[in-house]
ROKOL-751690 format. One line per 10 residues: number of its first residue (from 0); for each residue x, y, z of C-alpha. Coordinates in steps of 0.1 Angstrom, whole numbers, always signed. Example, Ala and Ser with C-alpha at 12.3 -4.5 7.8 and 13.67 -1.06 7.14 Angstrom:
0 = +123/-45/+78 ~ +137/-11/+71
END
This chain:
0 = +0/+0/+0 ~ +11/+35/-9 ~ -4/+64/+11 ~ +2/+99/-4 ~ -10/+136/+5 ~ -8/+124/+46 ~ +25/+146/+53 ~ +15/+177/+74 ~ +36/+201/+46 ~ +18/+189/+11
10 = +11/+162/-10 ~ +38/+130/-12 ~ +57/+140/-44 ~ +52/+110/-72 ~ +78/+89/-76 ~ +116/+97/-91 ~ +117/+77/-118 ~ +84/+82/-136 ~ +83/+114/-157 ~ +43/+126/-169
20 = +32/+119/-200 ~ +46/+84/-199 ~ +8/+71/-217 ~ +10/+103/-235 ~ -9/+86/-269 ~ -22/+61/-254 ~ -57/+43/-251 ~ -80/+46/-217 ~ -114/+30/-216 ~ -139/+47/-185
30 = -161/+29/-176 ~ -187/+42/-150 ~ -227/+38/-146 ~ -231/+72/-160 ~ -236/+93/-123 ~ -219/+128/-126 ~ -200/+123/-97 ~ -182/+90/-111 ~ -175/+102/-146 ~ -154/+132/-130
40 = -136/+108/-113 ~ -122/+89/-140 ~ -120/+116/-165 ~ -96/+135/-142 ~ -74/+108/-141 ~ -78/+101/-179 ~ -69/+135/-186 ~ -41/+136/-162 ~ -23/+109/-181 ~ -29/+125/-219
50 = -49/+90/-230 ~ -71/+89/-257 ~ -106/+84/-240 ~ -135/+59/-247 ~ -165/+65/-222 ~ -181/+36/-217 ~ -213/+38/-194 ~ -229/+4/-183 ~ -269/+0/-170 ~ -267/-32/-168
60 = -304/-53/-168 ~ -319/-78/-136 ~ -304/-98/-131 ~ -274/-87/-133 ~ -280/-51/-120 ~ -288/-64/-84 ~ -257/-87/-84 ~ -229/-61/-87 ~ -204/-56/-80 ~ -201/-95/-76
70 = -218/-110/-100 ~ -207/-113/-142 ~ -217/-81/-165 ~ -244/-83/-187 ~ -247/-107/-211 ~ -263/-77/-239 ~ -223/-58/-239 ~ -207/-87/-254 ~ -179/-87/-229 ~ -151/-104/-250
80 = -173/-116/-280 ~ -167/-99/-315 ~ -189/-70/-322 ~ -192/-63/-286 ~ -186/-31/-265 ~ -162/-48/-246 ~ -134/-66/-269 ~ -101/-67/-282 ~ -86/-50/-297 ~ -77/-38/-257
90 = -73/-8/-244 ~ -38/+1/-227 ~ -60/+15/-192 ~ -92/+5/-183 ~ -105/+31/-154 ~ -139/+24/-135 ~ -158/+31/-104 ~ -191/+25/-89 ~ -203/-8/-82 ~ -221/-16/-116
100 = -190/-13/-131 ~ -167/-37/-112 ~ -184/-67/-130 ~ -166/-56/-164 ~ -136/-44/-154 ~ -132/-76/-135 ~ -136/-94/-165 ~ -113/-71/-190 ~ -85/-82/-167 ~ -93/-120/-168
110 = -95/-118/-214 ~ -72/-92/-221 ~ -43/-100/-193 ~ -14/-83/-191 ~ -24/-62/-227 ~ -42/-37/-207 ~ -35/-23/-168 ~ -68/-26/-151 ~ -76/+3/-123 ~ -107/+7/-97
120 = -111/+42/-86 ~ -129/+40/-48 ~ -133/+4/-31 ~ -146/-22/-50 ~ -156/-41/-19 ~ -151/-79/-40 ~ -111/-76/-30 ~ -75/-75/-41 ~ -80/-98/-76 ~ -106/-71/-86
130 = -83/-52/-109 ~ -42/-44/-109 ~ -46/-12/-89 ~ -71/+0/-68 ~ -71/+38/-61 ~ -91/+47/-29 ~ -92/+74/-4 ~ -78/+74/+33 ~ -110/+72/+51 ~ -122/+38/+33
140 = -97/+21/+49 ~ -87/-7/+23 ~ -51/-21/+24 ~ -27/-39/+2 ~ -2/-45/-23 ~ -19/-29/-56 ~ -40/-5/-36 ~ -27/+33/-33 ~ -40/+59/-8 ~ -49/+94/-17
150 = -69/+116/+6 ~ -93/+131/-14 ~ -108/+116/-48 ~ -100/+123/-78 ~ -115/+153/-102 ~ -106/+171/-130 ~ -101/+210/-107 ~ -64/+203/-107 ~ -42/+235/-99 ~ -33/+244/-138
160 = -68/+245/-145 ~ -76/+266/-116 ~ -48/+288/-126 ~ -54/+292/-155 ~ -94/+306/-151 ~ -77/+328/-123 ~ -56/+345/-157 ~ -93/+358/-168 ~ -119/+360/-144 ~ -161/+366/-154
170 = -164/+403/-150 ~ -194/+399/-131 ~ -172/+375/-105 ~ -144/+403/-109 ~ -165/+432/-96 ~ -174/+417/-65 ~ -151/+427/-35 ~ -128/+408/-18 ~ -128/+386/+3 ~ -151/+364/-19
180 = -168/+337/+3 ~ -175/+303/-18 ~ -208/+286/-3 ~ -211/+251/-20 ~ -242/+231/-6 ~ -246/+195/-6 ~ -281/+180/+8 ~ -292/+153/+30 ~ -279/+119/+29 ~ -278/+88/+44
190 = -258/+104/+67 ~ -267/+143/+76 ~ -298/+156/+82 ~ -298/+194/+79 ~ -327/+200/+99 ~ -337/+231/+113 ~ -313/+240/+139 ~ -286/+232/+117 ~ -299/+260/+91 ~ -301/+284/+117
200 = -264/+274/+125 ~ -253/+285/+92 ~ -270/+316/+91 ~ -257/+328/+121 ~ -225/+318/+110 ~ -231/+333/+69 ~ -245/+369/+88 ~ -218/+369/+107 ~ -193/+371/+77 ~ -215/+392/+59
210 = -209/+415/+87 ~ -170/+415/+77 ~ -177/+431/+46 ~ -174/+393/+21 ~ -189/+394/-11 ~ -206/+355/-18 ~ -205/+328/-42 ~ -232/+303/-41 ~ -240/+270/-54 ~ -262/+241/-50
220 = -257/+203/-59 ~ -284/+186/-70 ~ -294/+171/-33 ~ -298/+209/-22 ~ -333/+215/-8 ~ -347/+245/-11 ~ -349/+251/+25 ~ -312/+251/+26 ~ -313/+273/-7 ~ -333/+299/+12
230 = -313/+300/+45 ~ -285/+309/+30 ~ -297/+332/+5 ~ -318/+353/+32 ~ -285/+349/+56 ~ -262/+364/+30 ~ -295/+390/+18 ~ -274/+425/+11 ~ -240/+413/+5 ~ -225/+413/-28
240 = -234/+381/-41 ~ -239/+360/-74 ~ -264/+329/-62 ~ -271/+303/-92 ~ -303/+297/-96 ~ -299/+262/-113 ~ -309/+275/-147 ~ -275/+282/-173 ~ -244/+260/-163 ~ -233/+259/-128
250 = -205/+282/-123 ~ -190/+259/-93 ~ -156/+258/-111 ~ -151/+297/-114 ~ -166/+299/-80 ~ -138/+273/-70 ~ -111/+294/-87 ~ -122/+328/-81 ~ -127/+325/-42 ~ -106/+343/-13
260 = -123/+312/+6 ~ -149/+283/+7 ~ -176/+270/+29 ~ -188/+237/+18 ~ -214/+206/+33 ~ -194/+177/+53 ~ -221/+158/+34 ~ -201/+157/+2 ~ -165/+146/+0 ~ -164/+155/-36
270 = -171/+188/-29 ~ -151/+191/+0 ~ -117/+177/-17 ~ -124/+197/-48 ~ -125/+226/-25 ~ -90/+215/-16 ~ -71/+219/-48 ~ -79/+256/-48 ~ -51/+258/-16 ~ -72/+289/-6
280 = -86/+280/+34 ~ -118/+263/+30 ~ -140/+257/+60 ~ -163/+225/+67 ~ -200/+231/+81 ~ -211/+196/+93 ~ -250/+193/+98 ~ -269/+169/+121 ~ -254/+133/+118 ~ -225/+119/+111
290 = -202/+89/+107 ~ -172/+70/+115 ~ -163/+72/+82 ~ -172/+108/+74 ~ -150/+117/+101 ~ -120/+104/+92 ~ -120/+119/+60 ~ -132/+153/+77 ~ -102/+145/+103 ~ -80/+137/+76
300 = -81/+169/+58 ~ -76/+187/+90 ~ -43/+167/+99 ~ -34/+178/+65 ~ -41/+218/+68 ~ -67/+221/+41 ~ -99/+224/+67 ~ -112/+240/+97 ~ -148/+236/+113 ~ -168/+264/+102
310 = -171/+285/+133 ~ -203/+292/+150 ~ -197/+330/+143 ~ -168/+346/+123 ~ -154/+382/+145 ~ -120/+378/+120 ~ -108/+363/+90 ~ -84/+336/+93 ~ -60/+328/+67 ~ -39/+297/+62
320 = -17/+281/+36 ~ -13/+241/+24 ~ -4/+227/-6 ~ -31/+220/-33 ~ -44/+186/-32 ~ -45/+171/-67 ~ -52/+135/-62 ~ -61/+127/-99 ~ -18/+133/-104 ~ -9/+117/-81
330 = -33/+86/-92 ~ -23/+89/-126 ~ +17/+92/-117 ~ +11/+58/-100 ~ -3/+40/-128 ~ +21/+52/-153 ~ +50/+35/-125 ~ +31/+6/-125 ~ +25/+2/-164 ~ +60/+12/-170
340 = +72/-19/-151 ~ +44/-41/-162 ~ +65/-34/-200 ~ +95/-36/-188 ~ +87/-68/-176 ~ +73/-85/-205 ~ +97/-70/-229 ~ +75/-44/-246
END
């Protein structure tokens, strides 16, 4: 097991020996259930590595729906038959997460063997034989030879991309004042409930920055409810402010790169370790609820420098300083080591 981005002064640096760009050219296949959330995943590493890309979304039928990530993929993809989605000739990568994925990939390793470097992004929970590397965060807990630890997942808001919309912000993003506040809401889960005193929480603590003089950013997910919408719209009523209002595309990367600092939801770690490539201080309101699990990642992040508990009031700004997190590198500088050796190895 490799764990990386642990060390209290930045991110574990990749290893030596492996320069970028080493599948510069290359072929990827992605292959993900469709969901938002998992696509960015494997499309950040994808484009971290330069691969050509082939996005492959699975909805697999009952049976077989019900029986991943255990069970064999669906019979209608012709997994290794000609004419199929899933044949030779072989991709050099094959990415996937989510659980209705884990039947193909699991399979692409057993036909196309050692043609084609087989990676899981999160845990696949069906164990080590599952694919050649397994890339999962800190918090989930998962151990072993092909498995390598980052902290946060992986996205595509790495720091050049951030830079370079910093180079040429909006002009209605530019004309509000500094600081600019970032508010980035999640919604209930399984997990939180953000019942009513934890809206009022927020308010009191959004009012109270407004009071500072901030200007606001504000976005929603799609679990927002409108409750939540509305507490912090009336808390942060007067300031400078751009709110979306779900209709155009969501601005929630220029927020990321155009603010001084970020709130966001302890509901979502996407959010929350997207908001930690920006290396600007981001703060972490945590509703009602909880887990074991959510707060290791939570506690993680605040070993590292990245986080802070959102305060019940704000009388000062704080500033602080950490080095970006940008796990979808990292990720991808691991599998290039990996598929390096694998050629070296069989004389390719």
């Amino acid at each position: 097991m490799r764990i990386n981005n642990l060390a209290d002064d930045g991110p574990a640096a990749p290893s030596p020996e492996v320069a970028a760009g080493a599948l510069t050219g290359r072929t990827a296949w992605l292959i993900t259930d469709g969901k938002i959330g998992m696509d960015v995943q494997v499309l950040g590493v994808a484009e971290a590595l330069g691969v050509g890309i082939a996005l492959k979304h699975v909805a697999p039928r009952r049976p077989w729906s019900l029986v991943a990530p255990w069970g064999p993929p669906d019979p209608k993809d012709g997994v290794g038959r000609p004419g199929g989605r899933f044949t030779a000739p072989w991709p050099d990568v094959a990415l996937a997460t989510g659980r209705q994925s884990i039947p193909y990939i699991r399979a692409i390793r057993r036909l196309a063997g050692p043609a084609t470097l087989t990676v899981v992004i999160q845990n696949p929970r069906t164990g080590a034989r599952t694919a050649d590397l397994m890339a999962v965060p800190e918090h989930d807990g998962l151990s072993g030879d092909n498995v390598f630890v980052t902290l946060t997942a992986p996205h595509g808001f790495g720091p050049k991309r951030l830079e370079g919309l910093r180079a040429s912000p909006p002009r209605e993003v530019a004309s509000l004042p500094s600081p600019r506040v970032a508010v980035m809401l999640g919604g209930p889960n399984a997990t939180y409930r953000f019942d009513a005193p934890s809206l009022v929480r927020l308010k009191i603590a959004l009012a109270s920055l407004k009071r500072l003089g901030t200007s606001f950013l504000v976005t929603a997910s799609r679990r927002t409810p409108a409750a939540l919408m509305d507490a912090v719209a009336q808390a942060t009523e007067g300031a400078p402010r751009i709110v979306w209002d779900g209709t155009k595309d969501n601005p929630y990367v220029l927020f990321l790169a155009h603010a001084d600092l970020l709130i966001v939801t302890a509901d979502s770690v996407n959010m929350t370790g997207e908001a930690c490539a920006t290396a600007r201080p981001v703060y972490v309101f945590e509703p009602e609820g909880g887990s074991a699990k959510f707060t290791r990642f939570h506690n993680g992040l605040r070993r590292y420098g990245a986080t802070r508990p959102l305060p019940a009031t704000f009388d000062r700004l704080e500033s602080w300083r950490y080095a970006p997190l940008d796990s979808a590198a990292l990720i991808a500088r691991e599998i290039e080591r990996r598929w390096l050796a694998r050629a070296a190895g069989n004389g390719s």
